[in-house]
N, C-alpha and C positions, 0 to 999 in steps of 0.2 A: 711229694717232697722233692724229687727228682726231676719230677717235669719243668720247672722252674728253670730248670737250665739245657732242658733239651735245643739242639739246632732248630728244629722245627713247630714249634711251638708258636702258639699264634700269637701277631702283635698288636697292640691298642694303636689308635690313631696317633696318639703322642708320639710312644714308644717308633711305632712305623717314619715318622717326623724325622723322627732321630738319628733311626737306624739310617737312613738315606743321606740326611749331611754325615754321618761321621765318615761313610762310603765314600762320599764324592771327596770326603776334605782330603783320604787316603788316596784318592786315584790326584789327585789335583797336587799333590804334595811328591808323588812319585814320577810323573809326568814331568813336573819342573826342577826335580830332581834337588827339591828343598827338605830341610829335617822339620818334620812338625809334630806337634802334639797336639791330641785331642781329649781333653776331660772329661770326663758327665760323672756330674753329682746326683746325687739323692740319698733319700733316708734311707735305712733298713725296708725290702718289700717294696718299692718303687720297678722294680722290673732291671733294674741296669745291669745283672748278669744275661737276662732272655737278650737282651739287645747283642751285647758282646758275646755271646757263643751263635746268633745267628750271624753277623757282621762275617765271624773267622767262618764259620761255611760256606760263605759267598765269597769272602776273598781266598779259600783254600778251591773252590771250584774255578775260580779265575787264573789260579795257580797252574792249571790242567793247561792253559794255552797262555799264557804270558809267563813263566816262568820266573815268579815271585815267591822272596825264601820266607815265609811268613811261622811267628811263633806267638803261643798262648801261655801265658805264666801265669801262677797265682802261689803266693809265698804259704798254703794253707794243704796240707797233708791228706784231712779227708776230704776236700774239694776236686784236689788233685783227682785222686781217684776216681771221684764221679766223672770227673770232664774226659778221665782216657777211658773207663768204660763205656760212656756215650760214642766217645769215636768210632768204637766199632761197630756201630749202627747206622753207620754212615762211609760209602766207599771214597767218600772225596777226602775224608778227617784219618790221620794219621799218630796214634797214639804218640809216635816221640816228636810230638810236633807241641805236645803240653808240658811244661818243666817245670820245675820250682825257680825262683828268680837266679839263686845262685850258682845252680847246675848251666841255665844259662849263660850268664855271666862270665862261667869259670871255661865253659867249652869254644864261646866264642871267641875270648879271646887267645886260649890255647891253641886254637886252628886258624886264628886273626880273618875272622869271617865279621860281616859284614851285613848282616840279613835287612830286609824290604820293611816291612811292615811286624808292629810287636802288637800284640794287644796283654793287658794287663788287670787280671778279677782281682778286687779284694786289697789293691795298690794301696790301701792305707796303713797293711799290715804288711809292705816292705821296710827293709831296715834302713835307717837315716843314720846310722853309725856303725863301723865292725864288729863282726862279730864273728873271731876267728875261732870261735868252739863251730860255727855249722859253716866253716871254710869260709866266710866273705872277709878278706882282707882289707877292699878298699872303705871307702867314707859313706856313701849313699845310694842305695841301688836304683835307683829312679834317674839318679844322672848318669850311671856306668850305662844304664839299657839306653839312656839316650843318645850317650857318646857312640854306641853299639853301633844304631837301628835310623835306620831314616826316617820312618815316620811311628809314634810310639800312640797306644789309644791307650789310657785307665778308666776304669770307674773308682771313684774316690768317693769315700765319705768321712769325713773331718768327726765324726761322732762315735766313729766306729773304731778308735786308734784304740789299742788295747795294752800295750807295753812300750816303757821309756826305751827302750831303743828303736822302736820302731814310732816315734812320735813324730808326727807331721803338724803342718798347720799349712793353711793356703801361702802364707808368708813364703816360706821355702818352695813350694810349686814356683810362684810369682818370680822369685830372683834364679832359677832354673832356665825360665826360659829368656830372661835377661839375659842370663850369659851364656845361652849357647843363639841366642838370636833367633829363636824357632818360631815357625808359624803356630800360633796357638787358636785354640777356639775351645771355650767353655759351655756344656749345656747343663742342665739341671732336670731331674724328673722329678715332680710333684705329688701325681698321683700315687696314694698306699693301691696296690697289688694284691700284696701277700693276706694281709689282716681282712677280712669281710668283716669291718667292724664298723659303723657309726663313728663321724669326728666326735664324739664325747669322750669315746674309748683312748682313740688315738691323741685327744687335750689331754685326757688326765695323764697316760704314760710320760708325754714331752712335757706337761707341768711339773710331774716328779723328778723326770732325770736333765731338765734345763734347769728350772726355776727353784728347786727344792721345794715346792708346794705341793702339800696332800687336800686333794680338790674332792670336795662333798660326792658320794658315791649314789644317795637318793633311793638307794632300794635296801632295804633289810627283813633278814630271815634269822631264826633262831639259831643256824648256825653258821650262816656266812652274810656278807654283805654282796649288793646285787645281783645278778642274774640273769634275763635274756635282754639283749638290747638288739631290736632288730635283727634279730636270727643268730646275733654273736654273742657268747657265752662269757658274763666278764664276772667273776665273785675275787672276793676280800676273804681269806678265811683266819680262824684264830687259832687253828687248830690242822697243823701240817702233817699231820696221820689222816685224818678227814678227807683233807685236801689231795693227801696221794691215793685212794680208795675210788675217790670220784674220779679223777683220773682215769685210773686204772679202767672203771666201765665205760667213760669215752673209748679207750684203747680197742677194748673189746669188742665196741660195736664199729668205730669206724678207722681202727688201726693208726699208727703215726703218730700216737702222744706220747710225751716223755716229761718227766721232771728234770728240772734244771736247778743250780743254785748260785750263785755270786761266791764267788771263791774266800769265804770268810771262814775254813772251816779244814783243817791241815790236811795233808794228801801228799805224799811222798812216790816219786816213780823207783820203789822199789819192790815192785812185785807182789806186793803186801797190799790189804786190801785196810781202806780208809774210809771211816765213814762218817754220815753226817747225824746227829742227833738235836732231834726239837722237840721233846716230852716223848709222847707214844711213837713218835717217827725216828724210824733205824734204818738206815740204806747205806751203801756203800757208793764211791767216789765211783765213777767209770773208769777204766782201765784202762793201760795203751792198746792200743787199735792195731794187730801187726797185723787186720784180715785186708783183703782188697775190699770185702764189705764195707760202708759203714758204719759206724756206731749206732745213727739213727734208722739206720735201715733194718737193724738185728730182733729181731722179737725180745730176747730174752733183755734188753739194755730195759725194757719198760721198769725191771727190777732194782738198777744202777740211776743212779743222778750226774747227768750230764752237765759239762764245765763250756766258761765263755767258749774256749776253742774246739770243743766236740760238736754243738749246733751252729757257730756261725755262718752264714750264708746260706741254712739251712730251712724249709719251710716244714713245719709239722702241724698236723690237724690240730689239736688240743697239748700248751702248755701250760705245766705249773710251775711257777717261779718260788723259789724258799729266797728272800730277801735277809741276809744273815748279818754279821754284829757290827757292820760297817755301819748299817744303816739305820740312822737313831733319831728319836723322836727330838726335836728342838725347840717344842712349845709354839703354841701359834699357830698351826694347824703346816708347822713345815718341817724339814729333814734336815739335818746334817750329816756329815761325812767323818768315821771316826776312821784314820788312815793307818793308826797301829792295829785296827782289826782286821787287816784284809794280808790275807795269810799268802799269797800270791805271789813271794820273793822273786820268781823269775819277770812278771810285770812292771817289778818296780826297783829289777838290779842297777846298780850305777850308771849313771849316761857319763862316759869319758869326755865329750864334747861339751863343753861350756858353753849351752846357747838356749839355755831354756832360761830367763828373766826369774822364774818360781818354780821351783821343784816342784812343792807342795801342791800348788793348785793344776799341776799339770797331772800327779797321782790322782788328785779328787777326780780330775776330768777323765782317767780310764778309769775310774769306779760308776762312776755314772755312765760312760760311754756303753763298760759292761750292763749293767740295770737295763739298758734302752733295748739293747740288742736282746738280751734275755727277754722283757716283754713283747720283742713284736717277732717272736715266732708260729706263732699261734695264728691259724687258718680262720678254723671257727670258735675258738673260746683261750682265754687264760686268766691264770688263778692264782692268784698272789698269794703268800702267807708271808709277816712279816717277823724276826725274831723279837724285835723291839716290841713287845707287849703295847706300851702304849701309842703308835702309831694306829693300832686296830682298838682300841679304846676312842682315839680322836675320833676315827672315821665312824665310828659305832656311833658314836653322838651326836654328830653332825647330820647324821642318816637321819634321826628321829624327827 
């Protein structure tokens, strides 16, 4: 799960591709002493945190004789912690050299500094509007770090946007670097990484949370639909006690699986423990994290059900996914999106900024955005159960 983002980690030919322009676009861009940005996209599990935690170890070893002020942010709490425990595995990586956007933001310009090069995990989950409950006063954190930093690198992914204050779209990148006139260069990674799964696996997840389409599963058993496809583990179940049992003996044997669920289903941070129920299935919400551990790193969390924000950017051997009351059968063999089920009030607080054309479809878009990302955790196998009864009826029948 961790090695995913280690500094040293081995890269694929693509990834190695990559990691090289985005290097040279850095040295090329501080040499001519111009502001630039550098994008890479890709899905969930495409590699583009491995690229960006090896890039900051070569440019923090470059740091040792060129004396460049270089910083690593990522607006995500348990990520955080992985990246500054990994530093000290390494004597060139400098734990406060990793911040949260804000903490940046706020220090740099308090000391009216000026730093080299920024690189950026997870930039889809920075904020595109105030939010002066976690101290960001100004408009857009992507353009403060720009104004900041001479040359700025993110990985982005437009799929992965999870809440209306933090809602992106290439649109706003685009007029970003319009008006600050920066050199830009965009790549994109392709290859899935994370999932050892068959494109069949990987169609049907993007057919369900692109297209709203539940795509024929082809294998059934008396108590779940499919099962091995090329070494990866993929079932349908109808029954989410079942589903967390079998789990559970993944865990057993090869550690790193957790249940997860789509936030349909209340959870309050007050101390209080919240849970989720699906007939025989009784589990509790995950808790706040105050360890340096985390969450999916813990043994005992195998017992809790983990939310969009406790695994993102995370890889684990075997997920189960609970699909809860959002997500409803719509006849036809497809899905819709019922948007007063998704209990998630802080995803879907007010945007003060008047610039989204549809609320609505922009909420649908972090319900699926979540769906996508909850599916592609999973190393070697994941296991859906859906609340909507008849979703697992369609696919039941289409199976035969």
């Amino acid at each position: 799960m961790l090695d995913s983002v280690l500094p040293n980690k081995h890269l694929t030919d693509e990834q190695q591709d990559v990691f090289n322009e985005i290097f040279e676009f850095c040295q090329s861009n501080l040499k001519s002493n111009s502001k630039g940005l550098f994008q890479l996209n890709g899905d969930a599990g495409t590699g583009k945190s491995v690229i960006l935690t090896q890039l900051f170890l070569e440019l923090e070893k470059q740091a040792k004789s060129n004396g460049t002020d270089n910083y690593f942010l990522v607006n995500h709490p348990e990520l955080l912690k992985v990246y500054q425990d990994n530093a000290g595995g390494f004597s060139e990586l400098r734990k406060n050299r990793f911040l949260r956007p804000t903490t940046f933001i706020n220090r740099m310009n308090k000391e009216s500094r000026s730093p080299d090069i920024v690189v950026i995990d997870e930039a889809h989950l920075l904020l595109s509007e105030a939010d002066r409950y976690n101290n960001f006063e100004q408009h857009n954190q992507l353009e403060e770090i720009i104004k900041l930093s001479k040359v700025v690198v993110i990985v982005y992914d437009e799929r992965q946007v999870l809440k209306l204050k933090s809602f992106w779209s290439q649109k706003v990148i685009d007029n970003l670097v319009k008006r600050f006139q920066l050199n830009y260069k965009l790549e994109t990674l392709r290859v899935q990484m994370r999932m050892q799964a068959p494109r069949s696996i990987i169609s049907w997840i993007n057919d369900l949370t692109n297209n709203f389409k539940l795509d024929s599963i082809g294998k059934h058993s008396s108590e779940f639909l499919g099962g091995n496809y090329d070494g990866y583990d993929f079932r349908v179940y109808p029954d989410a006690e079942k589903m967390y049992q079998r789990l559970k003996q993944n865990n057993d044997t090869y550690e790193k699986s957790r249940i997860v669920a789509t936030a349909d289903y209340p959870s309050t941070l007050d101390g209080k423990k919240h849970f989720v129920n699906e007939g025989d299935f009784h589990l509790p919400w995950d808790q706040y994290n105050y360890s340096n551990v985390t969450w999916a790193q813990k043994d005992e969390t195998i017992n809790e059900i983990g939310s969009i924000y406790t695994v993102q950017g995370f890889d684990l051997n075997y997920v189960a996914v609970i699909m809860g009351p959002s997500v409803v059968y719509a006849g036809d063999g497809r899905i819709k999106i019922n948007l007063n089920a998704y209990e998630d009030q802080e995803a879907f607080k007010k945007r003060h900024d008047n610039d989204l054309d549809d609320i609505d479809s922009a909420k649908q878009a972090i319900i699926l955005n979540s769906m996508n990302v909850l599916l592609k955790r999973g190393v070697r196998g994941v296991y859906v159960y859906f609340h909507d009864k008849r979703i697992y009826d369609y696919l039941s029948n289409s199976a035969k």
